[in-house]
C-alpha positions, 0 to 999 in steps of 0.5 A: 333170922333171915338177916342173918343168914344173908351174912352168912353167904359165902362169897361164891354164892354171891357171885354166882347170884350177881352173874345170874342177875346180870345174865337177866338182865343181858336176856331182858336188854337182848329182848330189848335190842330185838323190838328195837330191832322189829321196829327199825325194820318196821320203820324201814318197810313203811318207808319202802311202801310208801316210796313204792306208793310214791312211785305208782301214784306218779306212773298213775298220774303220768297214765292219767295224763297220757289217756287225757291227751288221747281222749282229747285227741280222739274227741278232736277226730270224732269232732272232725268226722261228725264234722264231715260227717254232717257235711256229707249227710247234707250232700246226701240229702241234696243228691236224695232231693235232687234224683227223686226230683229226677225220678218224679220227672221220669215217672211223669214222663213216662206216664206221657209216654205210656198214654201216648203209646196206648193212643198209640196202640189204640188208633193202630187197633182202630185202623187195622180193625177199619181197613180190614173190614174194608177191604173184606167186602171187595176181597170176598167178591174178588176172591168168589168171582175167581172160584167161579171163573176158576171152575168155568162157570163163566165159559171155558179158560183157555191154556193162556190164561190158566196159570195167570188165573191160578196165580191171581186166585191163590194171591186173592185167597192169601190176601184174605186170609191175611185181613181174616186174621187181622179182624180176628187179631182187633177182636181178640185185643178188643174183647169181643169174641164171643164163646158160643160153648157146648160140649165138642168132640175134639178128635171129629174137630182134629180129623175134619182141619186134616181132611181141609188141609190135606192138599197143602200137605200132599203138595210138599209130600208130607205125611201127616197123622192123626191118634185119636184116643177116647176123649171126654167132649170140651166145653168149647166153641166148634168153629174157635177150636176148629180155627186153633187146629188149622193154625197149627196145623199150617204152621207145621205144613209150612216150616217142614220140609219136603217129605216131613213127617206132621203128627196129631194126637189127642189124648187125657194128659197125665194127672201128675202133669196137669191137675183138673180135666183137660182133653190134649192136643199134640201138634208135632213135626220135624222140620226146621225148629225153632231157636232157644232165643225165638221161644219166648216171642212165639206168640207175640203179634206179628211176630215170625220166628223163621227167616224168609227162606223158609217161605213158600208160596205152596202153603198159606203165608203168615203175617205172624199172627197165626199163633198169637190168634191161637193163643188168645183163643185158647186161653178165651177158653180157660185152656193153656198152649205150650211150645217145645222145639230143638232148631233143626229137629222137631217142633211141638206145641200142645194145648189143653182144652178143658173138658165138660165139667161132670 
């Protein structure tokens, strides 16, 4: 039947039939084209990566090498500096060996030196401690027969003969001053003063150098005065202290001038200046002062911080030992001594004592 109605197609419906099997077949060969199509284009960009691979493999390679060469170059200067390094390491060492050889001879030396400096300094405090002592004697009967002529003892002294005798009486006195502070000076470097301490009235010690020294200070018309507050006692030796006032208190007559004007106060220092229990002496005057660049070798043994213009023959003279006698005193006694000054103005030393422990 089916056979049959095949045969009965017409002709249009034949063609049309065949234009649509061709137009499937058209569809599947355009299908066919555009896979062919995809790969070649596919192919085609496989073979553009692999180019660009290609060519980043050779930029790769010429980087590799071109970092080899500056490796090796750079390995080279390390090479080199290690090289000059080491040599300079080695000349290091050599210079290290040679200048501590140099110090260890410098040291040595200088040890030799020191142990002769304090043989030195040693025979010199010997020599001066001998000479002192021996011209002590003769001095105390030269100087005490003096008094005595000088005070007629031995008969009149005729008008000639007054100021020569006055001359040789002020000399001798000034002579044994000097080998007092010379012997003083020996047993404080030697460490054999000895503090016979009980408690002090500072002020009575401070009004009796005062009194003793008057007559220096009325020679040159000075005014000195003394503020005397209420004092706890010092646990102190009399005659030591009494020997500080009389230093500084003479160094003061000596360095004002004609007319000057000398202080002595003693006091309790403020608590928020000075911790502990002090009693305080100040010693103030307005002479010629003493220069910024002196200060720090004040109280350095014979030493002087005033040129000789500044000498007399009215006051006691100084070989310079004067304020390093007090110094060493004053610290014997656990105390502290200070020194402030402006050249042309004043001077002030203060010094703590400490007081009888309650």
């Amino acid at each position: 039947m089916a056979g049959e109605r095949r045969r009965r197609k017409t002709p249009a419906a034949a063609d049309a039939e065949r234009i649509a099997e061709l137009e499937a077949e058209l569809v599947a060969a355009q299908r066919t084209i555009d896979v062919l199509l995809d790969k070649a284009e596919q192919r085609s960009t496989a073979g553009s990566s692999q180019a660009a691979l290609f060519e980043a493999a050779a930029r790769m390679e010429q980087q590799v090498e071109a970092r080899t060469r500056e490796l090796a170059e750079k390995g080279e200067a390390l090479a080199a500096a290690n090289s000059e390094l080491r040599a300079v390491t080695s000349n290091l060492d050599q210079i290290v060996r040679q200048r501590t050889r140099a110090l260890a001879e410098s040291e040595q030396q200088l040890r030799a030196k020191n142990a002769e400096l304090e043989r030195q300094s040693s025979a010199k405090a010997e020599f001066i401690s001998i000479v002192a002592h021996e011209l002590r004697t003769p001095l105390t009967s030269i100087v005490g027969y003096l008094d005595l002529m000088a005070e007629g003892r031995f008969g009149e002294i005729g008008d000639a003969m007054e100021r020569p005798l006055a001359s040789l009486r002020r000399n001798s006195h000034r002579l044994k001053r000097l080998v007092d502070e010379m012997l003083d000076v020996s047993r404080i470097e030697a460490g054999k003063v000895l503090l016979r301490r009980r408690p002090v009235a500072l002020g009575d010690v401070v009004r009796d150098a005062a009194h003793e020294l008057a007559p220096l200070a009325e020679a040159k018309r000075q005014v000195v005065t003394t503020v005397i507050e209420a004092v706890p006692p010092i646990d102190a030796d009399v005659d030591k202290v009494h020997q500080i006032v009389v230093n500084l208190l003479s160094n003061a007559i000596r360095y004002t001038g004609e007319g000057g004007a000398i202080s002595l106060t003693v006091d309790v220092p403020p608590l928020e200046m000075y911790t502990g229990r002090w009693a305080r002496l100040r010693v103030r005057d307005d002479g010629v002062g003493i220069a910024a660049g002196q200060l720090s070798r004040l109280f350095e043994p014979f030493s002087d911080a005033q040129p000789a213009k500044h000498h007399t023959s009215s006051v006691p003279d100084s070989a310079g030992l004067g304020l390093y006698i007090a110094r060493g005193l004053v610290e014997l006694h656990g105390g502290l001594i200070t020194v402030d000054s402006r050249e042309g103005v004043y001077t002030e030393f203060a010094v703590l004592l400490p007081l009888v422990p309650a």
